[in-house]
TIFI-601647 format. One record per residue (C-alpha): residue in three letters; x, y, z. Coordinates in nm, 2 decimals, always signed. Example, Ala and Ser with C-alpha at 12.3 -4.5 7.8 and 13.67 -1.06 7.14 Angstrom:
BEGIN
ATOM:resn:xx:yy:zz
ATOM:Ala:+1.23:-0.45:+0.78;
ATOM:Ser:+1.37:-0.11:+0.71;
end
This chain:
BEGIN
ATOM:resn:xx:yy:zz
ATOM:Unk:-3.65:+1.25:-5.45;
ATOM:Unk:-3.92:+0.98:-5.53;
ATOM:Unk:-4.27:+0.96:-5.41;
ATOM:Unk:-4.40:+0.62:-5.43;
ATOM:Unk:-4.84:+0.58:-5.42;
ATOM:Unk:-5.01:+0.31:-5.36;
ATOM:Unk:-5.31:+0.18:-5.40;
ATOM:Unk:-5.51:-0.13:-5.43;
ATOM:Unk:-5.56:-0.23:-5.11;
ATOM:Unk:-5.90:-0.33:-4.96;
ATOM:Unk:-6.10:-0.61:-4.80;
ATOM:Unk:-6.12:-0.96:-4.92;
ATOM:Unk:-6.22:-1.33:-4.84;
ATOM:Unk:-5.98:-1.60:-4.79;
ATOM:Unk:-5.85:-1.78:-5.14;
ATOM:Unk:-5.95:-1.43:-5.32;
ATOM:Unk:-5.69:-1.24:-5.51;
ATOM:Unk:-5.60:-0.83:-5.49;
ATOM:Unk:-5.37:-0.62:-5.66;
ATOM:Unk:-5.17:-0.33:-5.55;
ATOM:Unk:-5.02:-0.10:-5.73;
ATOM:Unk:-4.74:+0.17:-5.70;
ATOM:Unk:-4.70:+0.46:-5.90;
ATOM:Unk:-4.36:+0.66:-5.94;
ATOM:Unk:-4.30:+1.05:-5.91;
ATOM:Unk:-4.04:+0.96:-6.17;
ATOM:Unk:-3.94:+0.67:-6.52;
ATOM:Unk:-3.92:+0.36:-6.26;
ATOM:Unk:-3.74:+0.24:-6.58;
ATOM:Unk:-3.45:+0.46:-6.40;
ATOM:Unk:-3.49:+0.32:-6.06;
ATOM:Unk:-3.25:+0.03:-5.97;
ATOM:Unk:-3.50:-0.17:-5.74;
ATOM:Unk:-3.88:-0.18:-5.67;
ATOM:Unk:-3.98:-0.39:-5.40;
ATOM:Unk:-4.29:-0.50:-5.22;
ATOM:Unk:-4.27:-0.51:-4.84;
ATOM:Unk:-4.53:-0.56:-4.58;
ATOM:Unk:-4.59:-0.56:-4.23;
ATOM:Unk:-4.84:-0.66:-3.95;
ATOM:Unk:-4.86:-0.49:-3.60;
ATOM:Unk:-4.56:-0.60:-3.41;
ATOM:Unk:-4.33:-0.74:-3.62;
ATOM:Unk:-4.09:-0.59:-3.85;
ATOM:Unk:-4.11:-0.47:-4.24;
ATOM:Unk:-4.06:-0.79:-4.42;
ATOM:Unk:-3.94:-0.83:-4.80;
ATOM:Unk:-4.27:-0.95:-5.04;
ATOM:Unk:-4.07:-0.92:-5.36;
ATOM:Unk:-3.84:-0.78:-5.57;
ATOM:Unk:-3.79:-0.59:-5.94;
ATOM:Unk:-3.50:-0.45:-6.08;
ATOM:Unk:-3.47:-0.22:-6.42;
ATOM:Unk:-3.27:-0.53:-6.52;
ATOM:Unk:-3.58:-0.75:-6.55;
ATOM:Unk:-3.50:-1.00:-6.24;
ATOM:Unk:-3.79:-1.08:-6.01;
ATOM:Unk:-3.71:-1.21:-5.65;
ATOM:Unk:-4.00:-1.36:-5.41;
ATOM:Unk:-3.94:-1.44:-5.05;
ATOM:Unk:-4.01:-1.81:-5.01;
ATOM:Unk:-4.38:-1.75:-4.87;
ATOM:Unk:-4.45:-1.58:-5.16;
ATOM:Unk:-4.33:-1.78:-5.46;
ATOM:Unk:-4.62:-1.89:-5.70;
ATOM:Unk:-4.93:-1.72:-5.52;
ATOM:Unk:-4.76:-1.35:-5.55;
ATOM:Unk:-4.65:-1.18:-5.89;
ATOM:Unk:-4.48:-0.84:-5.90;
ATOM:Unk:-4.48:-0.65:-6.24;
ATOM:Unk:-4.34:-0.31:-6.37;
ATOM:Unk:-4.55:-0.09:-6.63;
ATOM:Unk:-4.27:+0.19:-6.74;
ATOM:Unk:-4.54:+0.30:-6.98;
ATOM:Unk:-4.72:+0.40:-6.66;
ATOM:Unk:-4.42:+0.47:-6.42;
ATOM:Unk:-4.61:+0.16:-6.21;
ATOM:Unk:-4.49:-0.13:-6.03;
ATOM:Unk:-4.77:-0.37:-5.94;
ATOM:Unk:-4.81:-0.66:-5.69;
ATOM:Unk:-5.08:-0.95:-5.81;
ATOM:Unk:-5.16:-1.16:-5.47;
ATOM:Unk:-5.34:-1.46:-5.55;
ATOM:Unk:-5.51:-1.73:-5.27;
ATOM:Unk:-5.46:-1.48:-5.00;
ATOM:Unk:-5.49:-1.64:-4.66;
ATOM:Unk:-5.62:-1.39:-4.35;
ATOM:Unk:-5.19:-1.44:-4.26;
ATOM:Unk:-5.17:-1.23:-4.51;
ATOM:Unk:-5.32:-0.92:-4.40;
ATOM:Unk:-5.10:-0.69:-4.31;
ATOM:Unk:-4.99:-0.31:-4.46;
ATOM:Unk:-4.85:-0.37:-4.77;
ATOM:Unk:-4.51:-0.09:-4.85;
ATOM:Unk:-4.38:+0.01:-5.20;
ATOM:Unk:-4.02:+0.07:-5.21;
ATOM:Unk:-3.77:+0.21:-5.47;
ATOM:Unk:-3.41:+0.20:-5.44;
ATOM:Unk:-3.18:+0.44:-5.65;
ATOM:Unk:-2.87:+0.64:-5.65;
ATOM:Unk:-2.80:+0.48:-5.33;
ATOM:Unk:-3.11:+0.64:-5.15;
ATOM:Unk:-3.45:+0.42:-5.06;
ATOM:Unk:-3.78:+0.59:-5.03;
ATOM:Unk:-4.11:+0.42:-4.92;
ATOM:Unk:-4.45:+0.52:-5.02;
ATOM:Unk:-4.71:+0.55:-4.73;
ATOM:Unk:-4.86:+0.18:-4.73;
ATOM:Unk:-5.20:+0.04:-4.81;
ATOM:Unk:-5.38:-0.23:-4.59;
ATOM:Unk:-5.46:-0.52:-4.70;
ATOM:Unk:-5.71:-0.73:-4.49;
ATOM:Unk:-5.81:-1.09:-4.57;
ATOM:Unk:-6.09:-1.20:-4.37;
ATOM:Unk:-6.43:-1.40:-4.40;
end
């Protein structure tokens, strides 16, 4: 079992940056995959990006060069920098870990870009 918290999420303008971070109930530097998803009312979970205890990083297309997603084992953390956020980008952001063939989500933190 893995429980995934999050935090980081919050209010900001349009073109400001957040970052949201995800901490681990265990060593993430055992968990296969930490992701990023996100999802606004209506619509379905959608992939943000990607780490594995390999060192890859994956970004859905939308998300390549504004969004940068980073693991801390030190700190059991896997964090999410979002850079020039747009109010399209509001929406509750999900951390989630992938391991010994089981996937756990944490509870989600909203992110809402607005001026």
């Amino acid at each position: 079992q893995v429980q995934l918290v999050e935090s980081g999420g919050g209010s900001v303008q349009p073109g400001g940056s957040l970052q949201l971070s995800c901490t681990a109930s265990l060593r993430i530097s055992t968990i296969s995959t930490m992701s990023w998803y996100r999802q606004t009312p209506g619509n379905q979970r959608e992939l943000v990006a990607q780490s594995t205890n390999g060192g890859s990083r994956n970004y859905a297309r939308p998300f390549e060069g504004r969004f940068t997603i980073s693991r801390d084992n030190s700190r059991n953390t896997v964090s999410l920098q979002m850079e020039r956020l747009t109010p399209e980008d509001t929406a509750v952001y999900y951390c989630h870990a992938f391991t010994g063939g089981r996937t756990f989500w944490g509870q989600g933190t909203q992110v809402t870009v607005s001026s």
